[in-house]
C-alpha positions as CSV (number, residue, x, y, z in Angstrom):
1,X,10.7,10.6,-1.2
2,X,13.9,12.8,-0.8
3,X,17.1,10.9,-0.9
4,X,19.0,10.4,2.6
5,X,21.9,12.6,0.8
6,X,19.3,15.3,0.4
7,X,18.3,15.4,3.8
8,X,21.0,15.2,5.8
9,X,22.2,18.2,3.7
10,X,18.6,20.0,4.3
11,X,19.4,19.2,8.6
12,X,22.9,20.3,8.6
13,X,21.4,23.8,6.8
14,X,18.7,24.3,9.7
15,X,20.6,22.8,13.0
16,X,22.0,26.1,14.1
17,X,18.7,27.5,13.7
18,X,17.4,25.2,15.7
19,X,19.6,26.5,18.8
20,X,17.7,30.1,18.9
21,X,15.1,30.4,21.3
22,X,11.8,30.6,20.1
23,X,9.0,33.6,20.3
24,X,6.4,33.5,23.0
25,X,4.7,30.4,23.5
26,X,0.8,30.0,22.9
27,X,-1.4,28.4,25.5
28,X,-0.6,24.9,26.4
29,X,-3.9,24.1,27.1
30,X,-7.0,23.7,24.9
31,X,-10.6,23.6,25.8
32,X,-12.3,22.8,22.2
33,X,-14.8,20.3,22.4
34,X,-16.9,20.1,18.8
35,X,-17.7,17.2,16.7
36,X,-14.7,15.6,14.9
37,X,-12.0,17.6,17.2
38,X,-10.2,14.7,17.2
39,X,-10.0,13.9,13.7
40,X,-7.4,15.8,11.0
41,X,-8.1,19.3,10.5
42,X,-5.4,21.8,11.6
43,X,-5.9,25.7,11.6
44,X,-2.7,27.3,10.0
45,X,-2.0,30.5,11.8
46,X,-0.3,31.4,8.3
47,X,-2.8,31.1,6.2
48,X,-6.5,33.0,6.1
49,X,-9.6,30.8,7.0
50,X,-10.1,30.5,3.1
51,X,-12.1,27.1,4.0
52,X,-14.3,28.5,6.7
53,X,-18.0,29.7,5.3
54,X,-19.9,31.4,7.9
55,X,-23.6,31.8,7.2
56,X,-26.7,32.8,9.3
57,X,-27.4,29.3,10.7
58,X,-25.1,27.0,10.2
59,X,-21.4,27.4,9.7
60,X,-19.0,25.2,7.6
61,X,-15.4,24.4,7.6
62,X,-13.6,21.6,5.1
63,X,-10.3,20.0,5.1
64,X,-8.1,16.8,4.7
65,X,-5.1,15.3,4.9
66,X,-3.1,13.2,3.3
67,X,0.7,10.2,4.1
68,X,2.4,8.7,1.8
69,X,5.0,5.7,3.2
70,X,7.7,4.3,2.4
71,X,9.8,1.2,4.6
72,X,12.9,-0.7,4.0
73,X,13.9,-3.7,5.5
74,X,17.0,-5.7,7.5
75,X,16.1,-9.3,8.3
76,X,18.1,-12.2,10.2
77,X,17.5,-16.1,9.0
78,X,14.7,-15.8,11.6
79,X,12.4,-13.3,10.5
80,X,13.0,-14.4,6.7
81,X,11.9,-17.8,7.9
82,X,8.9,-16.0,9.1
83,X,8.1,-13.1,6.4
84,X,9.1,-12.4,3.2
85,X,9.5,-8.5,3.3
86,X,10.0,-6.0,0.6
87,X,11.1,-2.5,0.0
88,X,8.0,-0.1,-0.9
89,X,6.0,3.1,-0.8
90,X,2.1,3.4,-0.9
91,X,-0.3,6.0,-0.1
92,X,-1.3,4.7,4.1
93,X,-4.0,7.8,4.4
94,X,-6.2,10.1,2.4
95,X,-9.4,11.8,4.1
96,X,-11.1,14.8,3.5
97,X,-13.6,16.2,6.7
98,X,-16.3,18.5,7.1
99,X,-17.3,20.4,9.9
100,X,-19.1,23.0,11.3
101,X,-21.9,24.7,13.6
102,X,-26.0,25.2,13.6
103,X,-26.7,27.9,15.1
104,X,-29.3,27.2,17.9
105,X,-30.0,30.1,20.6
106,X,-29.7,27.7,23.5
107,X,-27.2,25.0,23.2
108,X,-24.2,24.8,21.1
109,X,-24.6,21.9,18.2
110,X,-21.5,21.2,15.8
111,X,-21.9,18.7,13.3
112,X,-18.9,16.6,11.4
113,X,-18.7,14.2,8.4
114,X,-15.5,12.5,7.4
115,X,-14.0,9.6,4.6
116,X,-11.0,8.3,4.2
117,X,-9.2,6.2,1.8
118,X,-7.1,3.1,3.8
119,X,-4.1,1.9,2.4
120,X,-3.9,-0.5,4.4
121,X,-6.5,-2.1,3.2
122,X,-7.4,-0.4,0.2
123,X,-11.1,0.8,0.7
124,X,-12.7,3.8,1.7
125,X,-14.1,4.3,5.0
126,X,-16.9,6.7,6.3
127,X,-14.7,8.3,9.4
128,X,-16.3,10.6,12.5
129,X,-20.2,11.4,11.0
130,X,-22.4,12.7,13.5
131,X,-23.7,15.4,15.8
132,X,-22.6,16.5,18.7
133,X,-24.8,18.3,21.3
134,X,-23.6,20.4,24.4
135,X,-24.5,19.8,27.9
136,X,-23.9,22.7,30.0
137,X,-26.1,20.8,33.1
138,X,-22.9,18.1,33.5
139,X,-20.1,20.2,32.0
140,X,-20.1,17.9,28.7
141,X,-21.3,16.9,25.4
142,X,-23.4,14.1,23.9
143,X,-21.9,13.2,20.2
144,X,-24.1,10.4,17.8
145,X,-22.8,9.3,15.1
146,X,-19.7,7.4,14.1
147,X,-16.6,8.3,16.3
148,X,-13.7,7.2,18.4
149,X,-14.6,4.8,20.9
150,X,-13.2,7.0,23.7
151,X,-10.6,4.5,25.2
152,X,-6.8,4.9,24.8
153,X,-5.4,8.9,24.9
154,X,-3.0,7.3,21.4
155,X,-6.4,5.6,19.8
156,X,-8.2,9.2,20.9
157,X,-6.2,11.4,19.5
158,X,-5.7,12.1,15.7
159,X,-3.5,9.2,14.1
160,X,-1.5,12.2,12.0
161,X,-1.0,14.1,15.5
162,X,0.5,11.0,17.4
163,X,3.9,10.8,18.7
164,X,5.2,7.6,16.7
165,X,4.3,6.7,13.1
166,X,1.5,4.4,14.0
167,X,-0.1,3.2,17.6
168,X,1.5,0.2,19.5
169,X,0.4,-3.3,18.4
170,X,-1.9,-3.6,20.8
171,X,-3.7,-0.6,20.4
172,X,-4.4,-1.9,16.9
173,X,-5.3,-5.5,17.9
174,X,-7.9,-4.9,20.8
175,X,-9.4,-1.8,20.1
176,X,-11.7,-0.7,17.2
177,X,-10.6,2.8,14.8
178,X,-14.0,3.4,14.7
179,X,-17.7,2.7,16.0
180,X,-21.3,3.6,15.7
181,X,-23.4,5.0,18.8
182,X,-23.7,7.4,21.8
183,X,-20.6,8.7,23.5
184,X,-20.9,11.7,26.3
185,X,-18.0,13.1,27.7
186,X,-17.1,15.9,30.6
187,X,-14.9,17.7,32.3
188,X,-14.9,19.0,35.8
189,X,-12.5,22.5,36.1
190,X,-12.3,22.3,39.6
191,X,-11.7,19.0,40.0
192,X,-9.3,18.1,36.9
193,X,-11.5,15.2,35.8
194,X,-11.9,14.6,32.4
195,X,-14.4,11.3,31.6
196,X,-16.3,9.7,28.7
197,X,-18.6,6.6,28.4
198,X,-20.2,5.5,25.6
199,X,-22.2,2.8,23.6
200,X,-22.2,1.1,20.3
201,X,-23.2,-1.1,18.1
202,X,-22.5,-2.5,14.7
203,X,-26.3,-2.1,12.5
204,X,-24.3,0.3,9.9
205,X,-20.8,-0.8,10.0
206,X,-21.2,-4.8,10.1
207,X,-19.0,-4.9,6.6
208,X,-16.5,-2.2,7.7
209,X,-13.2,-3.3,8.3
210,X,-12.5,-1.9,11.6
211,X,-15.5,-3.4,13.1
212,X,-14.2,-6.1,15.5
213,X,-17.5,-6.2,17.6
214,X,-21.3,-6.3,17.8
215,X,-21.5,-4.0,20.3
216,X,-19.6,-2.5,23.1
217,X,-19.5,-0.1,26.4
218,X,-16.7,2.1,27.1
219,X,-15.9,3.9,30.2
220,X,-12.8,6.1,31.3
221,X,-11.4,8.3,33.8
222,X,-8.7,11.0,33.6
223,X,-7.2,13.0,37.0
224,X,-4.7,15.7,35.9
225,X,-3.2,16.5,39.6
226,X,-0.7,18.5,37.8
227,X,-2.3,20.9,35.2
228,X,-0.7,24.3,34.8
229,X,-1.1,27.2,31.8
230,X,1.9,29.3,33.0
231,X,5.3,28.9,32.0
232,X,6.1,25.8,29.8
233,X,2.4,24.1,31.3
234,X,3.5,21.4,33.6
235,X,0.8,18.5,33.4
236,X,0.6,14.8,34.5
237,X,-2.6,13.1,33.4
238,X,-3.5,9.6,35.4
239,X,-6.0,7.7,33.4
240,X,-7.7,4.2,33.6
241,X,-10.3,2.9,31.5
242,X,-12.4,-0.2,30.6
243,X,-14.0,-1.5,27.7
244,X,-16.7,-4.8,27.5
245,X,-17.3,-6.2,23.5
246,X,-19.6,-8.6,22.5
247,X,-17.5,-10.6,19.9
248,X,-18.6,-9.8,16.4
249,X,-20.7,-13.5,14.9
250,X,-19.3,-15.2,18.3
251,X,-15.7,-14.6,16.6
252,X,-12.3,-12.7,18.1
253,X,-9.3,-12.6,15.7
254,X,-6.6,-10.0,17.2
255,X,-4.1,-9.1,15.3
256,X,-1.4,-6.4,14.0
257,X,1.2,-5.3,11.8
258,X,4.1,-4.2,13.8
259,X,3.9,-0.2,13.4
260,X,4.2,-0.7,10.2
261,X,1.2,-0.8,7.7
262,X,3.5,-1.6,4.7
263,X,3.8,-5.1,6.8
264,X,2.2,-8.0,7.2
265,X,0.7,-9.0,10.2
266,X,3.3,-10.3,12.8
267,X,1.0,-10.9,15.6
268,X,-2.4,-13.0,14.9
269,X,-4.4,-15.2,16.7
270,X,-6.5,-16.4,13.8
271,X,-10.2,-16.4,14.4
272,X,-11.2,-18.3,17.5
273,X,-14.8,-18.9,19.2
274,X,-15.2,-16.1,22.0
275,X,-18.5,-14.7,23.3
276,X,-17.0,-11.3,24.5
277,X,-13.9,-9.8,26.0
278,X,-13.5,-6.9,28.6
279,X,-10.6,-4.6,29.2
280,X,-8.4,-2.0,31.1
281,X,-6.3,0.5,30.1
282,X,-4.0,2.2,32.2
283,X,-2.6,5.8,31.2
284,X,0.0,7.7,32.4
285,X,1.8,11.2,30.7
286,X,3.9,13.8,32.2
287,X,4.9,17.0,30.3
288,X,6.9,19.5,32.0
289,X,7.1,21.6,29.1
290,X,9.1,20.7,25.6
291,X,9.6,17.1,27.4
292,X,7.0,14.4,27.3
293,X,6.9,11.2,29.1
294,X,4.3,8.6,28.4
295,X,3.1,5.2,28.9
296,X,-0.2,3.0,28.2
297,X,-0.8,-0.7,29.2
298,X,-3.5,-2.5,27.9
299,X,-4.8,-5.8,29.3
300,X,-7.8,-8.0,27.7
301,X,-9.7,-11.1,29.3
302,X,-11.4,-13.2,26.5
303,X,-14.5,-15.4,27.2
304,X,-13.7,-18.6,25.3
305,X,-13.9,-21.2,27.3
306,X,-12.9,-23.5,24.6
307,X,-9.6,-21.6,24.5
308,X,-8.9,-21.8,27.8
309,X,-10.5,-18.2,28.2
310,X,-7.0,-16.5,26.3
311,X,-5.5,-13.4,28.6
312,X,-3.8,-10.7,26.0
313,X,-1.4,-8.0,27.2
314,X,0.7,-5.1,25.5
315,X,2.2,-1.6,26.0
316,X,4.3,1.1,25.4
317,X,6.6,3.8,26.9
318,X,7.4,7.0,24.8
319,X,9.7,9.9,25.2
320,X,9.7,13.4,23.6
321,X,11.6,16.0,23.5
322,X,10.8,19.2,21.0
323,X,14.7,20.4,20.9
324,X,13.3,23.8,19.4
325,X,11.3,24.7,22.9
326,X,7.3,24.3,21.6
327,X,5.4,22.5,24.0
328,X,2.8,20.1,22.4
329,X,-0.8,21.3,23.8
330,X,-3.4,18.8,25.7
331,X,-7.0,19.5,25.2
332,X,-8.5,18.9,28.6
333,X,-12.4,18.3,27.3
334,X,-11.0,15.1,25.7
335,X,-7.8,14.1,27.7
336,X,-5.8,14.1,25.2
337,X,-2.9,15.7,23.1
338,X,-3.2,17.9,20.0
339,X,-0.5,18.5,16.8
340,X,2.8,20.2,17.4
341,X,2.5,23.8,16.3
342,X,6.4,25.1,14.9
343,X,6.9,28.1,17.1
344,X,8.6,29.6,13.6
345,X,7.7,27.7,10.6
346,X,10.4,26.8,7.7
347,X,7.8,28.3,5.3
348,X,8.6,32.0,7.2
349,X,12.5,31.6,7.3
350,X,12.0,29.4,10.9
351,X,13.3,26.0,11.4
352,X,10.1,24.4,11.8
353,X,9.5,22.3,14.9
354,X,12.0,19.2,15.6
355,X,11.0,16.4,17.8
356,X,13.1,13.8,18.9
357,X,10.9,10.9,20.2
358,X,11.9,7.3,21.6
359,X,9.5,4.5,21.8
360,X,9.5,0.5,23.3
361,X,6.4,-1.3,23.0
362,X,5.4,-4.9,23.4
363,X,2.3,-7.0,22.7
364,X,1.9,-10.6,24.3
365,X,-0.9,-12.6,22.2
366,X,0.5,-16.0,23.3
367,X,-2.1,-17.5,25.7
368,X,-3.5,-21.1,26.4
369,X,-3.8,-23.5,22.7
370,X,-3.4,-19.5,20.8
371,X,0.1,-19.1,19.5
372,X,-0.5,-15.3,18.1
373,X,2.7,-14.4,19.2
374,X,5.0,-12.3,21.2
375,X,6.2,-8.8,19.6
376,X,8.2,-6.0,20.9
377,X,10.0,-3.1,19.1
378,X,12.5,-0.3,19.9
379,X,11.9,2.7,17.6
380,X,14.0,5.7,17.6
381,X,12.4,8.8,15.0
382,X,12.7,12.2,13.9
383,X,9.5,14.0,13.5
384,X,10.7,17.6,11.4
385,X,7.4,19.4,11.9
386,X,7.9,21.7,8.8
387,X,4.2,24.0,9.3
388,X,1.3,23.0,11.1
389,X,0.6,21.6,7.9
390,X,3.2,19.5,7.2
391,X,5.2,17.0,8.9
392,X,7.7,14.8,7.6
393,X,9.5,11.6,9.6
394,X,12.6,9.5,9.8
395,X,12.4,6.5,11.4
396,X,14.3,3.3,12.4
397,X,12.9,0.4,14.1
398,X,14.2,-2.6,15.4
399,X,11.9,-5.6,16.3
400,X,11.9,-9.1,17.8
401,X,9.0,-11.7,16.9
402,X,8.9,-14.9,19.0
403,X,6.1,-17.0,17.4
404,X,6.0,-20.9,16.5
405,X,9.2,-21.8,18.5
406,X,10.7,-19.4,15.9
407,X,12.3,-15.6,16.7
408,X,12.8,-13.3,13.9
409,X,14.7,-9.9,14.4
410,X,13.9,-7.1,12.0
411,X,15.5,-3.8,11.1
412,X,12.8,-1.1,10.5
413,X,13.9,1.6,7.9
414,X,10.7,4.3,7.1
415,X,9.6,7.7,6.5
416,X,6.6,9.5,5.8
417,X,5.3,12.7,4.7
418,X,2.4,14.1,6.6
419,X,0.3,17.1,4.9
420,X,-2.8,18.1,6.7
421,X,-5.3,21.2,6.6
């Protein structure tokens, strides 16, 4: 990683550029609705399509991405009474992704197939595989295969696209990366409604492990009364969606590192006897133009009876401001947001694209005989988007665990470098 020295030098170079206003703006909206949209690949508008093949009946397009981490740490007698934390890098994400089109007269058909190495947890996963089908009858698409579950715009949207360096606690404890089965989705133009429902189950991804369930139904529902393509693109989206999961074996376990995967876990339940557990999530973002307001609350009902039939809660608020104008797009077939696109990339004398983002998010997973914990953090960050390739981001945390009659209080020091094609 570049030393702090380095940087700050590198910023204090490109601040006054970052004070020009920037060239026309492109569309704020995006309609694109193919298979694996919401995994990594990023067009360049730089670069020729030099990994696009376009034949008579089927097209194909590659691409990957790849983070590296790396977090230090500040710890009261608390949180060393709870953790021992140390200073490290690791590789958190390498994927590469197929895509591409067969060329039927009728329909449109795009297929995708994606793996990933985890750092998390080192092992290799098999990421969004499938087909997806269009449906011009309802407005939609039908997509089998593996894929997002469709519930959460931060859990939707691609994890090197999001706003903060990983998703809120919650996210991670409640709702599976990943899952296997039938998801439509649609969107109604002159309505502004963007939905999805979906089921899965868990006969090819038992062993995999994001798989938190044996199977599961998703529904949600997304009203933008505010969706505009002039100017800056005013939007507010208004969502709400609910998930049922049959526990996977008859077991629940949630738990998650605290936005940091170079952590331990800070929140867990340990595995507990449950049946199944049901959800809602609540959605709410407002962009009038470089600005972004957003906030997500996540509530889960757990049939345990044995537990006292546990009630989990979590959530998050997030500001972002791009200070060099760009407005980040929303793709209103999914409901969700896409990259940050520089205006004037560094790589063509620009400053790139500088976003200034504040986050607070809490997760409750104290409830009844289960002492998983209480968790919130404050993170202020610095996401430099450098190309719409690469992305680099400076971050500081600051966190409070409350968990067996103990509170610990960390200071969250990371960065990461994001490339992505």
């Amino acid at each position: 990683m570049l030393p702090v020295a380095a940087i700050l030098t590198l910023v204090l170079q490109i601040a006054p550029a970052v004070q020009q206003p920037p060239p026309a703006r492109p569309s704020t909206i995006d309609d694109a609705a193919e298979a694996g949209d919401d995994d990594a690949l990023v067009r360049s508008r730089r670069f020729s399509r030099w990994n696009e093949f376009d034949g008579k009946w089927a097209s194909l397009r590659f691409g990957g991405g790849f983070l590296v981490d790396y977090a230090a740490y500040g710890q009261d007698e608390g949180s060393r009474q709870q953790f021992t934390l140390s200073s490290g890098g690791k590789v958190r994400d390498a994927r590469v992704i197929l895509k591409g089109r067969l060329k039927f007269p009728k329909r449109k058909v795009t297929w995708s197939a994606g793996f990933m190495y985890d750092g998390a947890n080192d092992a290799w996963l098999v990421r969004q595989t499938g087909i997806q089908i269009e449906l011009p009858e309802i407005s939609g698409n039908v997509f089998i295969g593996r894929q997002k579950e469709g519930f959460s715009v931060s859990k939707i949207m691609v994890g090197y696209h999001g706003f903060g360096i990983e998703r809120m606690p919650m996210n991670d404890a409640s709702v599976q990366l990943l899952a296997d089965g039938v998801k439509v989705t649609g969107y109604s133009a002159r309505r502004r409604w963007t939905w999805n429902f979906g089921a899965f189950g868990d006969w090819l991804s038992e062993n995999q492990s994001f798989s938190i369930a044996d199977r599961q139904f998703i529904g949600r529902f997304v009203w933008q009364p505010i969706l505009s393509e002039e100017g800056r693109g005013n939007l507010l989206h208004l969502g709400i969606a609910g998930r049922w999961a049959k526990s996977d074996d008859g077991q629940l376990q949630p738990r998650s590192r605290p936005e940091n995967n170079l952590a331990p876990y800070f929140v867990d339940t340990g595995k507990f006897s449950a049946s199944s557990s049901s959800m809602t999530g609540l959605e709410f973002y407002y962009r009038p133009g470089p600005l972004l307001i957003g906030s997500e609350l996540m509530f889960q009902n757990v049939d345990a009876p044995e537990h006292s039939n546990p009630y989990f809660h979590g959530g998050e608020i997030t500001v972002s401001w791009l200070a060099t104008g760009e407005t980040r797009s929303y793709n209103r077939a999914g409901g969700y947001f896409n990259a940050v696109s520089p205006a004037r990339s560094v790589f063509s004398g620009g400053p790139g694209a500088w976003e200034l983002v504040t986050r607070f998010s809490y997760i409750d997973l104290d409830s009844g005989p289960l002492e998983g914990g209480r968790f919130w953090r404050f993170t202020p960050m610095v996401n430099w988007h450098l190309d719409d390739l690469v992305r680099f981001e400076l971050v500081y945390g600051y966190g409070s665990l409350d968990r067996f009659s103990t509170v610990g209080r960390t200071h969250f020091f990371q960065t990461r470098l994001q490339l992505c094609f």
